[in-house]
C-alpha positions as CSV (number, residue, x, y, z in Angstrom):
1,X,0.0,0.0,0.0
2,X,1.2,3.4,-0.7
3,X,1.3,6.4,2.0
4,X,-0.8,9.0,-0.1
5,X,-0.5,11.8,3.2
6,X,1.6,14.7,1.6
7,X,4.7,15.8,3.5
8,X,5.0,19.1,2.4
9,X,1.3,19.8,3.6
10,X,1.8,18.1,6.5
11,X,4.8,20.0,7.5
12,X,2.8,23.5,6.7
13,X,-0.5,22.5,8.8
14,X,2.3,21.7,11.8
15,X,3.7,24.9,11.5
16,X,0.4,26.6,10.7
17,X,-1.1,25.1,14.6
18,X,2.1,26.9,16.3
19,X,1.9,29.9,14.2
20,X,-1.8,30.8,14.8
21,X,-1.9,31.4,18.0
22,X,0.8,33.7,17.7
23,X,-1.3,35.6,15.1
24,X,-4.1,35.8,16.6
25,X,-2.4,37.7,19.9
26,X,-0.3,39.6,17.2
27,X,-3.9,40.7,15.7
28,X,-5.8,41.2,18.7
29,X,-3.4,43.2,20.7
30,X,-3.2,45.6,17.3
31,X,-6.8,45.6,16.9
32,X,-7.5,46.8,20.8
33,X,-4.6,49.2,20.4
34,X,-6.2,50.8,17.1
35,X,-9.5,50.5,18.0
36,X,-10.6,53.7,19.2
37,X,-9.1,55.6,16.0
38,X,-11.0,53.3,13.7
39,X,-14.4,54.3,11.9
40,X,-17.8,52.1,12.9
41,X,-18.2,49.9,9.9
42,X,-14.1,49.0,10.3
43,X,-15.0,48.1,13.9
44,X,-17.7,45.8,13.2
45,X,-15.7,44.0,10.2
46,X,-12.8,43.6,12.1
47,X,-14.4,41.7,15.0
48,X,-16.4,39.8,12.8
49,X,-13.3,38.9,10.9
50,X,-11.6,37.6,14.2
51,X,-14.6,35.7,15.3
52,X,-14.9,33.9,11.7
53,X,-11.2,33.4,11.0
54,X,-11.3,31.7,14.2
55,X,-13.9,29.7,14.1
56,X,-12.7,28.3,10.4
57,X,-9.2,28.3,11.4
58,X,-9.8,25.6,14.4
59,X,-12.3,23.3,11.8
60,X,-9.6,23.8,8.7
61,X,-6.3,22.7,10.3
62,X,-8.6,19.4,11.8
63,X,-9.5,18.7,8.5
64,X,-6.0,18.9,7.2
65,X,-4.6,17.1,9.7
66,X,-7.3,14.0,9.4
67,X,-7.8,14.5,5.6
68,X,-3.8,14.2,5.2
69,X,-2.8,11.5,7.7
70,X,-6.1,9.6,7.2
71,X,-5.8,10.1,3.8
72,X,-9.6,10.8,3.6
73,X,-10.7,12.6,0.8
74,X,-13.9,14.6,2.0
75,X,-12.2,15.7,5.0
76,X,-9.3,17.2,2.9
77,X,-11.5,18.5,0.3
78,X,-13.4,20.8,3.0
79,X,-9.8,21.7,4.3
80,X,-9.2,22.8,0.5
81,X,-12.3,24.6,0.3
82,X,-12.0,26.2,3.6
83,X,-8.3,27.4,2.6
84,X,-9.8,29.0,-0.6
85,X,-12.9,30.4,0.2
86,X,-12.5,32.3,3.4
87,X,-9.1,32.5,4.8
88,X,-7.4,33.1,2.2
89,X,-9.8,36.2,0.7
90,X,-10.3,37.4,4.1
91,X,-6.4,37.5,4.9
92,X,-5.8,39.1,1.6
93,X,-8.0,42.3,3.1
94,X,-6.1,42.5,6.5
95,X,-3.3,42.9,4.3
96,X,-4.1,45.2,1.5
97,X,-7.1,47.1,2.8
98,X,-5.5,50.9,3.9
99,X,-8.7,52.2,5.4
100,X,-7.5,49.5,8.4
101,X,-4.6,51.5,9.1
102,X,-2.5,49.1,8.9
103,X,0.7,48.4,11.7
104,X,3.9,46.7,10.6
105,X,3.8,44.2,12.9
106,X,0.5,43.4,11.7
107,X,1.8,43.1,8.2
108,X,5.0,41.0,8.8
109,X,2.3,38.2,10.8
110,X,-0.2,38.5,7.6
111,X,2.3,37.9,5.3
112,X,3.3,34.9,6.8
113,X,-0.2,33.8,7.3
114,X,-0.8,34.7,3.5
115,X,2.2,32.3,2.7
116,X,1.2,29.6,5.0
117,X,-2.5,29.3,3.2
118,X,-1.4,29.5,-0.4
119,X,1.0,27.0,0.1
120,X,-1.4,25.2,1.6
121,X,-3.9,25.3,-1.3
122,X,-1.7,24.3,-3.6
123,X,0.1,21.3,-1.4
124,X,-3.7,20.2,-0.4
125,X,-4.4,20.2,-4.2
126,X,-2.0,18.2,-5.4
127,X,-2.6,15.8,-2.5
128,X,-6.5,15.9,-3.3
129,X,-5.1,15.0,-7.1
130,X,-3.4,12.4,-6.0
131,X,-5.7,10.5,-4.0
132,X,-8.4,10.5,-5.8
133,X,-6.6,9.4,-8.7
134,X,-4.8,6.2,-6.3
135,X,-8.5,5.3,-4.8
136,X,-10.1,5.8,-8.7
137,X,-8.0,3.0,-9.2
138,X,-7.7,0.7,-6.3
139,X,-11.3,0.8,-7.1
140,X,-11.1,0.6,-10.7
141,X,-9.1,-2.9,-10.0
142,X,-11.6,-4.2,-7.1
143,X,-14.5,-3.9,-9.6
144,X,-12.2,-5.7,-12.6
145,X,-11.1,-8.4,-10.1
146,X,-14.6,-8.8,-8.6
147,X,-15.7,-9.1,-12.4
148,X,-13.4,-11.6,-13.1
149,X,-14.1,-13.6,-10.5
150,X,-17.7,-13.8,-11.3
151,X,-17.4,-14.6,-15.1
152,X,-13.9,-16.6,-15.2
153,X,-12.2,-16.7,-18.7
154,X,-12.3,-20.2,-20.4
155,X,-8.9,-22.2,-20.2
C-alpha cells in the first residue's frame, strides 16, 4: 500500500497550529490598540473577521490534519475549500485594505499567514489529485477483479 498523506502539507499544517496562536495575539493586541481611531463599519468588520477566521481556522487545520494522515478525501477537500474560500480572501483584506490603518507588525504576521494558506492550497491540491486518482484505481481494479471472478475466462 502506498502512503498518499503529503509531507510538504503536513509539515505547513504543523507549523500553521504553532503559528496561529501567535497571530491571533499579534492581531488582537493591534486591533485593541487601534481601535478607538478606527471608523464604525471597520470596527464591526474587524471583530467579525476575528470571530470567523477563528472559528474556520480551528475546523480547517482538523480537517487537514485527518484529511492528510487519514488520507480521507472529504475531510481534505473541505480543508481545500476552507483554505480557498474564506481564509485566504479574508487575509488578503487585512493585508491590502488601507482604510484598516495598517501596523507593521500586523503586516509581517499577515504575510506569513498569506504564505502559510497559499501554500497550503496548492500542497492540499496536489494531494487531493493524487488521492483521488490512487483510490479511482484501487477501485477501478476491485471492480475488474470482482468481475473476473464472477465470469472466469475459459482455459
Amino acid at each position: 500500500c502506498e502512503i498518499l498523506s503529503s509531507l510538504p502539507l503536513q509539515m505547513s499544517l504543523y507549523f500553521n497550529v504553532h503559528f496561529f496562536p501567535f497571530w491571533w495575539l499579534i492581531t488582537v493586541a493591534i486591533l485593541c490598540e487601534k481601535y478607538p481611531a478606527l471608523s464604525d463599519y471597520y470596527k464591526f468588520i474587524l471583530v467579525t473577521i476575528m470571530i470567523l477566521v477563528s472559528l474556520t481556522e480551528l475546523i480547517r487545520l482538523y480537517l487537514g490534519y485527518v484529511g492528510n494522515l487519514l488520507e480521507k478525501v472529504p475531510e481534505l477537500a473541505g480543508f481545500w475549500l476552507l483554505t480557498l474560500l474564506p481564509q485566504l480572501p479574508i487575509i488578503l483584506f487585512l493585508l491590502f485594505n488601507e482604510g484598516l490603518k495598517i501596523h507593521s507588525l500586523e503586516r509581517a504576521v499577515h504575510i506569513i499567514f498569506a504564505a502559510f494558506l497559499s501554500f497550503q492550497v496548492v500542497a492540499a491540491f496536489f494531494a487531493l489529485r493524487r488521492m483521488v486518482n490512487t483510490l479511482a484505481t484501487r477501485f477501478r481494479l476491485t471492480e475488474f477483479h470482482r468481475l473476473e471472478e464472477q465470469h472466469p475466462t475459459p482455459g
